[in-house]
N, C-alpha and C positions, 0 to 999 in steps of 0.2 A: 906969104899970103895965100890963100886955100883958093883954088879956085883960076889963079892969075894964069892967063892966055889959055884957059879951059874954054875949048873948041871940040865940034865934035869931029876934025878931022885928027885930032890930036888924042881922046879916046878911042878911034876906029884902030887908029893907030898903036896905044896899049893893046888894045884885043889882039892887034894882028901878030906882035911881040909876044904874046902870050899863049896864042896857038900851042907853036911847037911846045913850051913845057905844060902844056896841059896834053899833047899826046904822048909824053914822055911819061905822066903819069898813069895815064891808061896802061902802058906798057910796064911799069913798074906796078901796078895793079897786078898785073895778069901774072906775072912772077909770084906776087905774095900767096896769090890764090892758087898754086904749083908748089909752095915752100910749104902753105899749110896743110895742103891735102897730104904732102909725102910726109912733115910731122905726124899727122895723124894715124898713119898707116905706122909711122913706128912705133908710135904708143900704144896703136894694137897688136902689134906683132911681142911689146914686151910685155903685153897684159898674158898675152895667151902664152907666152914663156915660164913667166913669171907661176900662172896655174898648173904650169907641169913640174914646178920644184918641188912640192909636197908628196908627189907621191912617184918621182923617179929613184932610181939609185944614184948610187954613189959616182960611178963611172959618169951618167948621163948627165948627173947635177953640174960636174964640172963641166963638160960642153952647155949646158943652160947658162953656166956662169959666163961661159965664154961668149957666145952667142949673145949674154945678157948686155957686155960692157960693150961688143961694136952698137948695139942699138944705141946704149948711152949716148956711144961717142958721135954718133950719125944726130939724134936727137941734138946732143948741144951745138954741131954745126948748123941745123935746120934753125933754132932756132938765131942764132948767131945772123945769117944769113936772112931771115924775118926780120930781125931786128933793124940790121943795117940796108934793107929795103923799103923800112918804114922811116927811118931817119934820112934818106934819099928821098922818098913820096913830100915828106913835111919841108925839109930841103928848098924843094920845087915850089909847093906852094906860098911859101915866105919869099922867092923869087920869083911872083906871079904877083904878092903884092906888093911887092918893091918896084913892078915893072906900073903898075899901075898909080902908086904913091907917086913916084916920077913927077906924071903924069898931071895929078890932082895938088900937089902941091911944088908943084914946078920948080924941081930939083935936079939936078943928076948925078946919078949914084952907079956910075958906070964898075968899079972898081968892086963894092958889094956885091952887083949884080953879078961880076967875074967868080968871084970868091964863094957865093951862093950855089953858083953851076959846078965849080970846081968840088968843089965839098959833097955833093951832090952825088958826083961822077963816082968821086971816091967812095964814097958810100955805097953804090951801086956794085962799081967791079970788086970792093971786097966780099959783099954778100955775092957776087958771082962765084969769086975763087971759094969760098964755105961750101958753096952750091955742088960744085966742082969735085971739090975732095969729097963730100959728102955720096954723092953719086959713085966717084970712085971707092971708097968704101964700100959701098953696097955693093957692087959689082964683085969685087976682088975680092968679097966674103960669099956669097953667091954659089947657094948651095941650089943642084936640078939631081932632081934624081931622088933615090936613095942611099944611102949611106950606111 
């Protein structure tokens, strides 16, 4: 029944449950918008590669080719890593309304609510370790200077 022992100490109470994964999401915000900015910097770094294959040589094309495929491989971790930081954000918010469904139709779904966070998490640390290797990539191709 909708409604039944709906109190508002028992809403104050969803909210307060609710909090932490609504700060969880802010902080998994603030990654996505870190994952896309560095996407984006590699898509421009291949676009301006990419403009210098037409008119290098032979020699140079092959380092462009090479330099072309860590971008790739950096790109499909970036996005890999977005991906599975968006599927963690959504995650959360399907366990924000679970925590409030509870609530409003006076259930308990303690075990969901486990499995939502778990899932979550997971989601989380694999788009970390993308994050990770992806950064490491960059690094350990990481050209200063001239060459």
């Amino acid at each position: 029944m909708i409604g039944h022992g709906l109190t508002p100490t028992a809403v104050g109470h969803a909210i307060q449950l609710a909090v932490g994964p609504v700060f969880l999401i802010t902080g998994v915000g603030a990654t996505l918008s870190v994952l896309a900015n560095r996407l984006a910097r590699i898509v421009d770094s291949a676009r301006v590669l990419e403009g210098r294959l037409s008119t290098s040589d032979e020699k140079e094309r092959r380092d462009l080719h090479r330099r072309l495929a860590v971008l790739s491989k950096r790109a499909r971790l970036s996005y890999a890593a977005i991906s599975l930081s968006a599927v963690c954000a959504l995650l959360i918010c399907v366990l924000v309304q679970v925590l409030f469904l509870e609530v409003f139709l006076s259930v308990e779904l303690p075990s969901l609510i486990g499995v939502l966070f778990i899932f979550a998490m997971m989601a989380f640390i694999f788009a970390l370790i993308c994050f990770l290797y992806e950064v490491y990539i960059a690094t350990a191709t990481l050209r200063i200077g001239p060459h």
